[in-house]
C-alpha positions as CSV (number, residue, x, y, z in Angstrom):
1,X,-8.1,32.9,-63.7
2,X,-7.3,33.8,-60.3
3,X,-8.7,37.1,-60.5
4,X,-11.9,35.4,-61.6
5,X,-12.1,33.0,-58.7
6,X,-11.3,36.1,-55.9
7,X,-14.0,38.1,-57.2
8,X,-16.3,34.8,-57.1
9,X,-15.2,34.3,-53.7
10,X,-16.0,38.1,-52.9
11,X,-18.9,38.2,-54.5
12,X,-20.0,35.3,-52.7
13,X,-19.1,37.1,-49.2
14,X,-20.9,40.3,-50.4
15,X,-24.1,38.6,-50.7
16,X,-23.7,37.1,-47.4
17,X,-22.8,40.6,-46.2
18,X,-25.7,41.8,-47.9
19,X,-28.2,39.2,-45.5
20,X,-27.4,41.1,-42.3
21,X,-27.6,44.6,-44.0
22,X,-31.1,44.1,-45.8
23,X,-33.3,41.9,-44.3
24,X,-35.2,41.2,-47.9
25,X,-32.7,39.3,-49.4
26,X,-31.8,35.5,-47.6
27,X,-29.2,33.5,-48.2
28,X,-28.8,29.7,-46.7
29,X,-25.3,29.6,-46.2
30,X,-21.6,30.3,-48.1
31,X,-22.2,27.2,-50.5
32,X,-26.0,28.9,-51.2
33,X,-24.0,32.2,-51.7
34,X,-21.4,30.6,-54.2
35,X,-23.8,29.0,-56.6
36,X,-26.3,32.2,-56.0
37,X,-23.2,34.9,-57.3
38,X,-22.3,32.2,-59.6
39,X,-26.2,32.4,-61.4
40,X,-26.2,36.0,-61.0
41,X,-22.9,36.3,-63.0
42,X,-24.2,34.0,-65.7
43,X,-27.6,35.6,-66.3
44,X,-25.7,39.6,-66.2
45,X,-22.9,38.1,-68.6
46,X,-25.8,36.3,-70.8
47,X,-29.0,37.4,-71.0
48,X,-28.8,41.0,-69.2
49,X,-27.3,42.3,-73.0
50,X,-30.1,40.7,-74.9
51,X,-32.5,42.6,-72.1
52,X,-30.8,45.6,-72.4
53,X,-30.9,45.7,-76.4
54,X,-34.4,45.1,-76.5
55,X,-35.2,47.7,-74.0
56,X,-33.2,50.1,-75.2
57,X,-35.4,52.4,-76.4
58,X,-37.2,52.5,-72.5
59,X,-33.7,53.0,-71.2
60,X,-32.9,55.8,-73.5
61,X,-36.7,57.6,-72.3
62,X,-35.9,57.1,-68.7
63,X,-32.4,58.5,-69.1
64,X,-31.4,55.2,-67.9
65,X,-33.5,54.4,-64.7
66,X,-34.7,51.6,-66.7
67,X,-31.1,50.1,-66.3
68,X,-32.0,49.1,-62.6
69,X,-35.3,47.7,-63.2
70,X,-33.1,45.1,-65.8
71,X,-30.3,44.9,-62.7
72,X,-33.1,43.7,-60.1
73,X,-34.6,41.1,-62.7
74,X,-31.6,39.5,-62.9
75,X,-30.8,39.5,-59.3
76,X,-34.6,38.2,-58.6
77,X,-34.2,35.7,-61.5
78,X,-31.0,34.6,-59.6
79,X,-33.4,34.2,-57.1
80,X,-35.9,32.1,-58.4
81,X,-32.8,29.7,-59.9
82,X,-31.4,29.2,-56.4
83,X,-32.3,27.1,-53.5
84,X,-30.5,28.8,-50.9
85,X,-31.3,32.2,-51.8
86,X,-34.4,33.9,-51.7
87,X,-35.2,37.8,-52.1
88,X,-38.8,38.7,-50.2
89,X,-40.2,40.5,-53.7
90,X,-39.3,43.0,-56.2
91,X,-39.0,45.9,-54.6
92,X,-36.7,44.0,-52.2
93,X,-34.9,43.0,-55.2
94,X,-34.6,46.7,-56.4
95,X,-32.6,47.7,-53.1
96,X,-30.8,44.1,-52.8
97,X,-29.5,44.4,-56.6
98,X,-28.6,48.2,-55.8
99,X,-26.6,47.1,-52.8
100,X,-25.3,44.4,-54.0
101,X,-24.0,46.7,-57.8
102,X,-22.4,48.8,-55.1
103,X,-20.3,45.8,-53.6
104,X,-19.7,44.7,-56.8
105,X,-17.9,48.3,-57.7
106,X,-16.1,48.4,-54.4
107,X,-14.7,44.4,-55.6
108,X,-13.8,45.5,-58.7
109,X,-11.8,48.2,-58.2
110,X,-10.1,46.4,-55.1
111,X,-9.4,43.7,-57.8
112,X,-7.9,46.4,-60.3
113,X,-5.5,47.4,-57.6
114,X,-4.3,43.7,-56.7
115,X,-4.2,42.5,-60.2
116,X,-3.1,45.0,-62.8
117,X,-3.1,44.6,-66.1
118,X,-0.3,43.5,-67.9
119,X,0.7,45.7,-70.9
């Protein structure tokens, strides 16, 4: 549970980060930035799999590009669900999604090494 509620909390701080790096994504403030990562984990832990099964035969002729193109609907989705936080268009969403997956990995695997799993 606690792991959960850092990487909320640094998920929330990597979208703010991600404001002053890329001027196409906008975000209100922290409280915009907590219910914004909050949407965008929602819609990648519940409808990104449904996307992703449906497309799969796309994916599988792009080698996988098509993967990104699912990433940055979400995060524009996320978007569009949000007051606070705004992304410019798609392409802007492309970049922002990419940046923002990146952040995401870095989290994660700062996470790992904080809270290890119990065997």
């Amino acid at each position: 549970m606690l792991k959960l509620l850092a990487k909320w909390l640094l998920s929330a701080t990597a979208l703010m980060a991600l404001t002053y790096l890329y001027s196409g994504v906008q975000v209100a403030g922290f409280a915009a930035a907590m219910w914004a990562a909050l949407i965008i984990g929602l819609l990648n832990a519940l409808v990104r799999p449904v996307l992703f099964i449906l497309t799969l035969p796309i994916t599988v002729l792009t080698l996988g590009f098509f993967f990104f193109i699912i990433n940055a609907l979400m995060f524009y989705a996320a978007s569009g669900l949000s007051d606070g936080f705004h992304v410019r268009n798609f392409g802007a969403a492309i970049i922002g999604s990419l940046l923002y997956s990146a952040a995401g990995l870095i989290i994660d695997s700062a996470l790992e090494g904080a809270f290890p799993r119990r065997r």
